[in-house]
C-alpha positions in Angstrom: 42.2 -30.3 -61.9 39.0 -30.3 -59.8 38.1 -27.4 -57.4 37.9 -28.3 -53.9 34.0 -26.0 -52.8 33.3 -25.2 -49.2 29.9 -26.6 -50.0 28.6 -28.8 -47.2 26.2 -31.6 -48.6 22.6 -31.0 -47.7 21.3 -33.7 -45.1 19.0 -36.2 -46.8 16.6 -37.2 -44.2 14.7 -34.8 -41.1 16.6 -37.0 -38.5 19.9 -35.9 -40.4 18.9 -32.2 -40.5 17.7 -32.0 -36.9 21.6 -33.6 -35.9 23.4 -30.8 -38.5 21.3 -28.0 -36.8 22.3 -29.8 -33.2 25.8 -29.7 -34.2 26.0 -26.3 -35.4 24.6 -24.3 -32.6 26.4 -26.6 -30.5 30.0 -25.6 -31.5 28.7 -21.8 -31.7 27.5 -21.9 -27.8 31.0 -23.6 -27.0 32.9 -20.9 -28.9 31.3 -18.5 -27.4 31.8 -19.4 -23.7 34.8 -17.6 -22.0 38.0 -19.6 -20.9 37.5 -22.5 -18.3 40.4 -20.7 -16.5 38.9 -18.1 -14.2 40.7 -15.7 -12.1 40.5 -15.1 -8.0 38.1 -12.6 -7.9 36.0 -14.3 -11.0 35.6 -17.2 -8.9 34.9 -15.2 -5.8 32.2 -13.4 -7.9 30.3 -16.8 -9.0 30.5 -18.3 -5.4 29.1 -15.0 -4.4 26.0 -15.1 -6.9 25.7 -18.6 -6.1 25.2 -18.4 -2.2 22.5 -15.0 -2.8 20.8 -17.0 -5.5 20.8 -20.2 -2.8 19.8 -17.9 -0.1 16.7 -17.0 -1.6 15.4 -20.0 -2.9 15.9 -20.9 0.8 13.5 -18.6 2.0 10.2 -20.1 2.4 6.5 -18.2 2.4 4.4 -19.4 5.0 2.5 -22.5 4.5 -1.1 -22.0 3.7 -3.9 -23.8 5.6 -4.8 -27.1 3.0 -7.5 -26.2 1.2 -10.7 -28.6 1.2 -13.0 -29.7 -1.3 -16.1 -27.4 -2.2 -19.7 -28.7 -3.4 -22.2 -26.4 -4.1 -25.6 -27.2 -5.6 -28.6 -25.0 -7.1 -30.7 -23.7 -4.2 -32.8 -20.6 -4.9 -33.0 -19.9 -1.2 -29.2 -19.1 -2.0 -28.9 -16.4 -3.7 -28.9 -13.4 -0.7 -28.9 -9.6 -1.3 -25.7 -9.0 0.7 -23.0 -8.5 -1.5 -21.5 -5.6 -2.9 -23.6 -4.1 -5.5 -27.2 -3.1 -4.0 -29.1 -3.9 -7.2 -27.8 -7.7 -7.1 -28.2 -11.1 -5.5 -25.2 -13.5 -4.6 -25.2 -17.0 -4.6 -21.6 -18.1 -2.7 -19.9 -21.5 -3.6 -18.2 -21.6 -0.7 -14.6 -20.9 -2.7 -13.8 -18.8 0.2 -14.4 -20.9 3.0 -12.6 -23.8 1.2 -9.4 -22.1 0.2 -8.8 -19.6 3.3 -9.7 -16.8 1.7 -7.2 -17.6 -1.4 -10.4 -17.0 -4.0 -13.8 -16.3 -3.9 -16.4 -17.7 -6.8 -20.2 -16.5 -7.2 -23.0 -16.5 -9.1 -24.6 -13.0 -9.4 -28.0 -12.0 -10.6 -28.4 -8.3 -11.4 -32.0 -7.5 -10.7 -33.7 -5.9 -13.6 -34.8 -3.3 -14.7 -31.3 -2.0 -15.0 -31.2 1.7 -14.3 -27.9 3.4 -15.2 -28.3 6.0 -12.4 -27.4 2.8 -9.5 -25.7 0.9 -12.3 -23.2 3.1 -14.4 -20.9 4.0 -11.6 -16.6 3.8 -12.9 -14.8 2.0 -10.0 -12.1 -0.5 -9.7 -10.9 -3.8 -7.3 -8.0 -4.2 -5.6 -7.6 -7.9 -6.7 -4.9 -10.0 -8.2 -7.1 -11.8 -10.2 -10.4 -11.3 -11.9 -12.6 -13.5 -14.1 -16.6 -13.1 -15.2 -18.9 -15.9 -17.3 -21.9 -15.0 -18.5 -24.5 -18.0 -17.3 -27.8 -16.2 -18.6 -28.8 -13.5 -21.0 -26.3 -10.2 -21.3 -24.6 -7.5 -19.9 -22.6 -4.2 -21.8 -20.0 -3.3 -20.0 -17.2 -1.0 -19.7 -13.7 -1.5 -19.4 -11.0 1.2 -19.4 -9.0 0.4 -22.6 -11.0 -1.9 -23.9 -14.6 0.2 -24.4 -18.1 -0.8 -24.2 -18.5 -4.4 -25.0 -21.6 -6.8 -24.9 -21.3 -9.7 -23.1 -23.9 -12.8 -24.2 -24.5 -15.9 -22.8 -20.9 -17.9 -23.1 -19.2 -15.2 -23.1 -15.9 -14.7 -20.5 -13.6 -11.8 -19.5 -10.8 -10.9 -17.0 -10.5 -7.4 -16.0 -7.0 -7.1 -15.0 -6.0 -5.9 -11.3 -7.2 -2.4 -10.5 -8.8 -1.7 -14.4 -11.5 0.8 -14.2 -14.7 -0.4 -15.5 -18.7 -0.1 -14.5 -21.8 -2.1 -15.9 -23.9 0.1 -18.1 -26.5 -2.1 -19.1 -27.9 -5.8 -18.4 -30.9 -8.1 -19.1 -33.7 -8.9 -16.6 -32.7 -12.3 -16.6 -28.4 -12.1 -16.5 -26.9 -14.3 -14.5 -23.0 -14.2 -14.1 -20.1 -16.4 -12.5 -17.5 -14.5 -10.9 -14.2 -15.8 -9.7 -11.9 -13.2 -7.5 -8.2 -13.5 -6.2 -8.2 -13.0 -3.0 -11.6 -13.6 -1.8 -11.1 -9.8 0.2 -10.3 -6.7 -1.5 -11.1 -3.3 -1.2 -13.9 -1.9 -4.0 -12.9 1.8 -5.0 -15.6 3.8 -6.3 -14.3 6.5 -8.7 -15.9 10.0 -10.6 -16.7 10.3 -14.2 
């Protein structure tokens, strides 16, 4: 007499295996769903989450102004000593402007020689959103949790909101991108 095996045959092609695996998780999710038959306050309970849930998808932030497109070529007459580190020149791409203050975009020069007194000072943004490029030459940097790190020409970091960090070194010739969410926010300066 031959033995009957709970043995399931093994599917022979990928679209075969992908339909057993289908099946299988399919009948466990149905198994484990409770009863279709709910009682009173159940039901009362789902409507409930149903009408907070729809309540606050319903609530709509305030539009904001359309944003419009930004060009902005090379000019050295650009690049203005009016930003927030003394010892640098900005040159604004007009991210600002375009975007109602969403973002802000630069290209910094830190004028060389760099001396650490005016340089190396640990302080933090109030942003949401961070992100350096470095254009031209290097800088060494600091970050809280990260350490010192040299950043070369092609290299890119975020500095998450609010991480304490400081510059403590740069080439004469550096020359950085910077891209800041929102295009305000408060600068605190911090002691060693």
């Amino acid at each position: 007499m031959a033995r009957k095996t709970n043995k399931t045959k093994k599917p022979t092609s990928r679209s075969a295996a992908q339909s057993a695996v289908k099946k299988k998780w399919s009948g466990s999710k149905a198994a484990a769903r409770p009863s279709a038959r709910k009682t009173p306050s159940a039901r009362k309970a789902v409507k409930s989450k149903a009408r907070t849930t729809a309540a606050k998808s319903s609530v709509k932030k305030p539009a904001r102004p359309k944003q419009r497109i930004a060009v902005s070529h090379h000019r050295e007459e650009d690049f203005k000593a009016d930003g927030l580190r003394a010892y640098a020149q900005y040159r604004d791409l007009g991210i600002s402007d375009a975007t109602h203050g969403l973002a802000q975009a630069h290209v910094i020069r830190l004028q060389g020689p760099c001396n650490p007194d005016e340089v190396s000072k640990l302080h933090y943004h109030d942003v949401e959103f961070q992100m350096v490029y470095v254009l031209k030459g290097w800088v060494k940097t600091y970050m809280d949790g990260q350490g010192e790190t040299l950043m070369k020409q092609g290299s890119a970091w975020t500095q998450p909101p609010k991480i304490k960090h400081m510059i403590l070194d740069y080439s004469d010739d550096v020359e950085l991108l910077e891209v800041i969410l929102p295009a305000e926010f408060k600068t605190v300066e911090l002691k060693a």
